[in-house]
N, C-alpha and C positions, 0 to 999 in steps of 0.2 A: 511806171509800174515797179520798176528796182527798187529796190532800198537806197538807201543813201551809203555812196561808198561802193558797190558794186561795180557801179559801171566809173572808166576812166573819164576826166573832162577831155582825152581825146575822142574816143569814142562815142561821148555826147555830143560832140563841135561837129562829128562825123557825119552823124548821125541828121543834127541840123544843118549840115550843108546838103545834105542828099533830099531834103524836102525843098529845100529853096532848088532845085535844080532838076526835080523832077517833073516830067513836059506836063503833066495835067496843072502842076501848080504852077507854072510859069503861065499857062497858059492863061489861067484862069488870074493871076496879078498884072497881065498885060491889059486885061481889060477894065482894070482900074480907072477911074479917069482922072484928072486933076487937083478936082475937086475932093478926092475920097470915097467917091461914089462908083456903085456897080451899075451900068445898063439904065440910069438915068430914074430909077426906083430903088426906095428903102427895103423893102419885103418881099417884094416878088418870089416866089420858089418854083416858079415853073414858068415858062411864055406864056403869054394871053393875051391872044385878039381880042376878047371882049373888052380886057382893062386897059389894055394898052403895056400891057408889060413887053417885052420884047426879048428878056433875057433874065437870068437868076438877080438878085437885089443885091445890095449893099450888109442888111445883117445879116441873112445867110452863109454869103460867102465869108465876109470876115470871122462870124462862129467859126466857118470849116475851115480855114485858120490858123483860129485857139488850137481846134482838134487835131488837125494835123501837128501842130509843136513849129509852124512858123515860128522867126526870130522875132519877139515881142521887139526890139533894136529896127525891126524893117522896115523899108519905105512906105509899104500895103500900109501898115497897122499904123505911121503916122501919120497919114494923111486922113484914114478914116476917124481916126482917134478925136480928129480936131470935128471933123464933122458931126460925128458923132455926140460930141459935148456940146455943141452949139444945140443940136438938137433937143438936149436936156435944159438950156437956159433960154430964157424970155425971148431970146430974139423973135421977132413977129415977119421978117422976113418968109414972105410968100414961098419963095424958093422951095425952104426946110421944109413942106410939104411933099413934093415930090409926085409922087402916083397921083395925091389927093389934092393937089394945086387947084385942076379944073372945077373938081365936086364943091372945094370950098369956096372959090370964086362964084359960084353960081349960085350956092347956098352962105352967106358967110357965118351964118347962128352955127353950121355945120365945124368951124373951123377947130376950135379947141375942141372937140371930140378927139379928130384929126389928129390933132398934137399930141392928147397925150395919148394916144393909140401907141405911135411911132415912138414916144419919149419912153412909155414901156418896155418895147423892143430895142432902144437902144441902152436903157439901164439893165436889158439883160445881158447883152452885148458886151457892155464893156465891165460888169461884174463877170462876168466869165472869163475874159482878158486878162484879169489880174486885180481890179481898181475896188477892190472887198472896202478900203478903205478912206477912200478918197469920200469928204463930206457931200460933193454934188450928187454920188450914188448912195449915198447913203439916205441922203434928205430925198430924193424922188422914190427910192426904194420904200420908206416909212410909210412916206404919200399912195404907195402902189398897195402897200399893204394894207395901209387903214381904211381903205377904199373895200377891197376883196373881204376881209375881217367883218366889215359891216352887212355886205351881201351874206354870208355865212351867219350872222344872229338873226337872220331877217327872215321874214315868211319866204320870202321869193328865192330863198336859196332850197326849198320843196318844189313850187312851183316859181319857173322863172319865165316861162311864156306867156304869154298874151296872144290875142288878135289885131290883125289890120285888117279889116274889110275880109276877107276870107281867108290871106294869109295869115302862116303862124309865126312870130318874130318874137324876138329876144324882149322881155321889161324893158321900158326904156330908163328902168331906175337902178336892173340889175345890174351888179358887178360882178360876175364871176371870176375867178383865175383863169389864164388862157395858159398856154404853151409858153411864154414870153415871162409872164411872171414868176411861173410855177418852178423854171429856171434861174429864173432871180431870186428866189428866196434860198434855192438849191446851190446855188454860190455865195451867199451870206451866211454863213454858219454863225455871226457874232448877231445877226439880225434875228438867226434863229432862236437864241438863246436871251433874248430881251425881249421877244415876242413867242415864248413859249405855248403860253396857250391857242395863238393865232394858226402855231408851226401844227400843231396837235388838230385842229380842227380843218386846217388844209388839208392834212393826210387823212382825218376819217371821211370827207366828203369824197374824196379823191379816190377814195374805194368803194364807193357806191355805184350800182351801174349806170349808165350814165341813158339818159331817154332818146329810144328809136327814132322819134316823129322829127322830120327836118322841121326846120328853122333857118330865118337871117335873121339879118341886124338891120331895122333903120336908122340912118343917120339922115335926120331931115328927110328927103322923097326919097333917098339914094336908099338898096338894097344890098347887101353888105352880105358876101357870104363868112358861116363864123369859122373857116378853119381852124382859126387860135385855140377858140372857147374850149374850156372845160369846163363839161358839166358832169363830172364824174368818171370814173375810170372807161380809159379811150379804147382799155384794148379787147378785140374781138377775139374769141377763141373756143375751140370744142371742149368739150366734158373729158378728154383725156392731157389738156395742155397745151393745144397744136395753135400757135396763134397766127392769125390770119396774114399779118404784117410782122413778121418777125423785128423787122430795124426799128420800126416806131416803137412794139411791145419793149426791145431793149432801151431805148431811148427813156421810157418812162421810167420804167423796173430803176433804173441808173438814175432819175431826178429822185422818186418815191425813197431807195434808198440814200440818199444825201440829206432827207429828211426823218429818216429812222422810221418810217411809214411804208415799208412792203407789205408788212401783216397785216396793215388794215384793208389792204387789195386783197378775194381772194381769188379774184384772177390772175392776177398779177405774181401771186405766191405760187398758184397752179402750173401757170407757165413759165416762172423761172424753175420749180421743182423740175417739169420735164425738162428744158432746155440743161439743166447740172447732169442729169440723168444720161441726157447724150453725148455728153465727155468722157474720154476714154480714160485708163488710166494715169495719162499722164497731164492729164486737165483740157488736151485737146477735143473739141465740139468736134464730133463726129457722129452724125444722124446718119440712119440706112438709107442709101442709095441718094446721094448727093449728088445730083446732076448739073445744077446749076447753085450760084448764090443767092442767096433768098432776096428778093426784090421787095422794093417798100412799094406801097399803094397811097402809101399818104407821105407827102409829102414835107413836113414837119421835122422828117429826119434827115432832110439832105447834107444839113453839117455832121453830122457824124455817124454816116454809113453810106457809103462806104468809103473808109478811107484810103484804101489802098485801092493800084487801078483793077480792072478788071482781069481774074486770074482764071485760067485753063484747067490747071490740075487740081483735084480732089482738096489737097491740103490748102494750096491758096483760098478753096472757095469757102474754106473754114476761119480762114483770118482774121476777117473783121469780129464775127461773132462770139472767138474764143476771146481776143484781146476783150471786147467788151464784158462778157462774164467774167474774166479773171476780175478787172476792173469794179464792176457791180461785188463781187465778192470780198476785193479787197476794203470797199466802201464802206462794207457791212461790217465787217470788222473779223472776215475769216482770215485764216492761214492761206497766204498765196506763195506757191515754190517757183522764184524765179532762177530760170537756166538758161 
């Protein structure tokens, strides 16, 4: 958030040793495993009996991370680094499935869905990382894009549902953007800029609202729920700005701006206007009667809310929310007074 030159390279090295040594992140690097991997899945963001997840994933944790300002130099980030890229290359190794080993053993027409599901998620991973330029994210990044691009000229980006027997499920031709993508393009700004009109038609769909009626995904017999999917603007909110999920509403607000696409949300406009509104004068997010931290409901935002641990007093429960508007503001291209 400083400029450059503000702050000492002591006080930066300070700064980075106090996240590598803070108990929630130690915590959360010990359970690293050898491999690269988190809790024995790529995705996971929450346990689940059902799926068999058992703990938070592999991209998540590593996003929260980035977000934190881990030392890209770290053990965490080189061990996943490699796993990760494997990910993104031909290897056919069963393994790199992870979650979806079983589903695709049993179904194998199911497998390259699979793949490049996960190969998404980790091109967004590691574009956020740092790797804007590295040819391997760049060449799955294209492939992610021309895919999403073509769902967006297509009929099926008006309707994108279907029937299965009385279920309602995703086209099994649509591509929409998910979460995963929507962030990968939001970390390529040189991708943005050679797919301009791609970057332009992301952000007007992206501010469309987005349809009530649930939905999954088949893959072969397997039902699939779409957490990722975007089908237009995710966030929920009242006629005065109040949004229902505050962390994910910031989450987006902060992708939508890196694509110079808030104004075509006008939800999105709605409730960053309120949320600027409840900073006081000193750019501190101070909303009346703040009892607690505002808690996400979807979980999408677990890399980057909350970053800091859980804090007691008024001003702590303000922290994550202001850093993130400063942030979203700076993005945009306002004046930010750092002190």
């Amino acid at each position: 958030m400083a400029p450059e030159g503000t702050s000492s390279p002591e006080l930066l090295q300070q700064a980075g040793q106090t996240v590598v040594t803070a108990k929630s992140v130690m915590i959360m690097v010990k359970k690293q495993k050898e491999n690269g991997a988190w809790a024995g899945n790529l995705l996971g963001l929450a346990p689940s009996a059902a799926t068999g997840i058992k703990d938070i994933g592999t991209v998540p944790q590593y996003r929260r991370l980035v977000q934190l300002g881990y030392p890209r130099d770290g053990r965490p980030f080189k061990l996943a680094d490699r796993l990760l890229f494997r990910i993104l290359s031909r290897d056919e190794d069963p393994g790199l499935l992870f979650e979806y080993q079983k589903a695709a053993k049993a179904q194998p027409a199911t497998a390259e869905w699979f793949r490049d599901h996960l190969r998404e998620a980790a091109t967004c991973a590691l574009a956020e990382a740092g790797y804007m330029e590295d040819p391997r994210i760049r060449g799955s990044a294209h492939k992610i894009a021309t895919a999403i691009s073509t769902f967006l000229r297509s009929p099926l980006a008006e309707k994108p549902m279907t029937k299965a027997g009385k279920a309602t499920v995703l086209h099994p031709e649509a591509h929409p953007p998910t979460w995963y993508s929507l962030a990968m393009v939001a970390a390529l700004p040189n991708l943005q800029r050679e797919r301009a009109g791609f970057t332009e038609r992301l952000g007007q769909y992206l501010g469309m609202p987005a349809p009530k009626k649930s939905f999954s995904i088949m893959v072969g017999k397997k039902a699939i729920k779409p957490d990722s999917v975007l089908l237009g603007c995710p966030i929920s909110a009242d006629a005065k700005g109040h949004a229902t999920d505050v962390p994910l509403a910031l989450h987006f607000i902060e992708l939508l701006a890196r694509l110079r696409a808030v104004s075509s949300s006008p939800t999105a406009t709605k409730v960053l206007t309120r949320l600027f509104a409840e900073c006081d004068e000193h750019g501190i997010w101070h909303p009346h009667n703040l009892r607690i931290s505002p808690k996400a409901t979807h979980r999408m935002s677990y890399h980057c809310h909350p970053l800091q641990d859980e804090a007691k007093s008024v001003e702590g429960r303000a922290v994550d929310v202001t850093f993130r508007l400063a942030l979203i503001a700076k993005v945009m291209g306002m004046e930010v007074e750092v002190v």
